[in-house]
N, C-alpha and C positions, 0 to 999 in steps of 0.2 A: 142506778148507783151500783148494782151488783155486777149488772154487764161489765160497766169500765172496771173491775177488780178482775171482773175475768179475762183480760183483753193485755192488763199492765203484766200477770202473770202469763200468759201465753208468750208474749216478747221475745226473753231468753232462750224460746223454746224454737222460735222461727230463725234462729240465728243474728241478731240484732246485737246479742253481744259478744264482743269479741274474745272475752274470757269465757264461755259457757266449755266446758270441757268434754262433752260429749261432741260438740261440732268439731274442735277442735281436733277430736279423734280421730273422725272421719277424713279431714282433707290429708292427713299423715300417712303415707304407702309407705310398708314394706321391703315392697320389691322394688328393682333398683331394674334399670335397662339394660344393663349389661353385664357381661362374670367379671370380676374381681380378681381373674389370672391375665397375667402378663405372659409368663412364657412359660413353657415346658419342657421336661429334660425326660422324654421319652427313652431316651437312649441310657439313661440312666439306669432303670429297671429292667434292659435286656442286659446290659454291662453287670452290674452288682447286686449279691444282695444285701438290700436294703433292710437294715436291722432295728432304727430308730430314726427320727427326722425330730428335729430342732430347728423351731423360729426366730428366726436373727431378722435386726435390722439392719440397713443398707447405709453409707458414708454418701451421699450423693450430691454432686454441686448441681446448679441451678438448672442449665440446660439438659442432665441427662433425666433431671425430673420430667421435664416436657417430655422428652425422647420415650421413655417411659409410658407417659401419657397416651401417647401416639402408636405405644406397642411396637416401636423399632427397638429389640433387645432379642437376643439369643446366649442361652446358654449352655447350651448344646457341650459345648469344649470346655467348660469351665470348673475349674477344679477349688477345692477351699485346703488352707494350708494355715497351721498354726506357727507364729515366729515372733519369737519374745513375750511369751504370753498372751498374745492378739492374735486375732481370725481376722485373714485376709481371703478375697474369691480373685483368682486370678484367670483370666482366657475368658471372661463376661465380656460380650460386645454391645455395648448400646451407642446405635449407630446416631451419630450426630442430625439433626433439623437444616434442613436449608434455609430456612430463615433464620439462624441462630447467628447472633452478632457477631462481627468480624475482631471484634476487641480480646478473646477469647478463643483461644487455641483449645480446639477438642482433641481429645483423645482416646477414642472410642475401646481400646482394649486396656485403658488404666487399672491396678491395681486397685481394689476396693477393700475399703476395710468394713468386718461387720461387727455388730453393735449384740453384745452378749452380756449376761453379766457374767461375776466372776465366778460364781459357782456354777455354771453350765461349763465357760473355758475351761474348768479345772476336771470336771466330769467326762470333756469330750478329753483333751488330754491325758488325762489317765485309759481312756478305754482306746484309743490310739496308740500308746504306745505297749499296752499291756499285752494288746487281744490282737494284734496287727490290722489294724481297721483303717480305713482312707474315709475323709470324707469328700462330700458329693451336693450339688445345689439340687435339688430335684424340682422347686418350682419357685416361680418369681409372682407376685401377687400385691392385690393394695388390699390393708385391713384400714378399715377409715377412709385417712388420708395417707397414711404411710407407705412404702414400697417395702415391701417385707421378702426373705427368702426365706425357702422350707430345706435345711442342710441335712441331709440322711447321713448316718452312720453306717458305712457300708465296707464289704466285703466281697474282692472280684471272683467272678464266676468261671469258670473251666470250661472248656468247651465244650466237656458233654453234659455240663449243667444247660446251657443256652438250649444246646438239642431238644434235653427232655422240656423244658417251659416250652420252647416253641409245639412240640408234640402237645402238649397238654392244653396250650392254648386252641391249637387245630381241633381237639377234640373235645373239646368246649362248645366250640364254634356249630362243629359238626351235629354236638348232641343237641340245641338249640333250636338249629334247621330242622332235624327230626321230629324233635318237640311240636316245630311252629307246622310242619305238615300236619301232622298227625291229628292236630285238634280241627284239622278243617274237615 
């Protein structure tokens, strides 16, 4: 009699039920198979400095969600621009799917609008037109499910700004190699 009481409580334990929360634990990963960035605006941070970066959502119709998906997007040329009190990204490519239905006219350099509230537009708008600031898309990315961009608040560079970062980059680099000799 004692055995089968230790047998009914053991159960839960081998994984038998399907609510036991500890198993449950376990079949649940973290880690996900791939990054969570879509594209990158490398040219961005040789171009400007970058003083602040703001999370906006994307206006996207159906197919440039796939396209997305797929990681056909560059934003490279792509610049954001306030007009009428809305954030729009303008020069964003997301190049259409070839198997994207013929019923639907793409148009891969469409105006985008992005999705802020009103107290961020009022924030980047005043530090825009106060401080002479441009904004800038610096990265495209999914949080979730969403397609999200990272908008920098930026400031263009002078060409002997670009100089010195490149020198200080090279000397970074440089001191590194050193480093990584030296401990062998």
């Amino acid at each position: 009699m004692y055995w089968a009481r230790a047998q009914i409580k053991r159960i839960p334990q081998l994984g038998c039920n399907p609510y036991n929360e500890a198993i449950m634990a376990k079949n649940k990963s973290k880690s996900k198979a791939g990054s969570n960035t879509i594209a990158l605006n490398k040219k961005a941070r040789h171009e400007y400095f970058i003083d602040d970066e703001i999370e906006a959502g994307l206006e996207l119709q159906g197919w440039e969600v796939k396209s997305l998906r797929e990681g056909k997007t560059n934003i490279a040329e792509s610049y954001v621009y306030i007009r009428d009190g809305e954030a729009f990204i303008s020069g964003m490519t997301i190049t259409p799917l070839t198997q994207a239905s013929t019923h639907i006219v793409a148009n891969p350099t469409r105006i985008r609008k992005l999705l802020m509230s009103r107290k961020e537009l009022d924030n980047l708008i005043g530090r825009i037109n106060r401080e002479g600031m441009t904004l800038v898309a610096t990265a495209l990315y999914w949080s979730r499910s969403w397609a999200k961009i990272k908008v920098g608040v930026a400031k263009g560079k002078k060409l002997h700004d670009k100089r010195t970062d490149m020198k200080e980059k090279d000397w970074a680099r440089d001191k590194a190699r050193i480093m990584k000799s030296n401990l062998r």
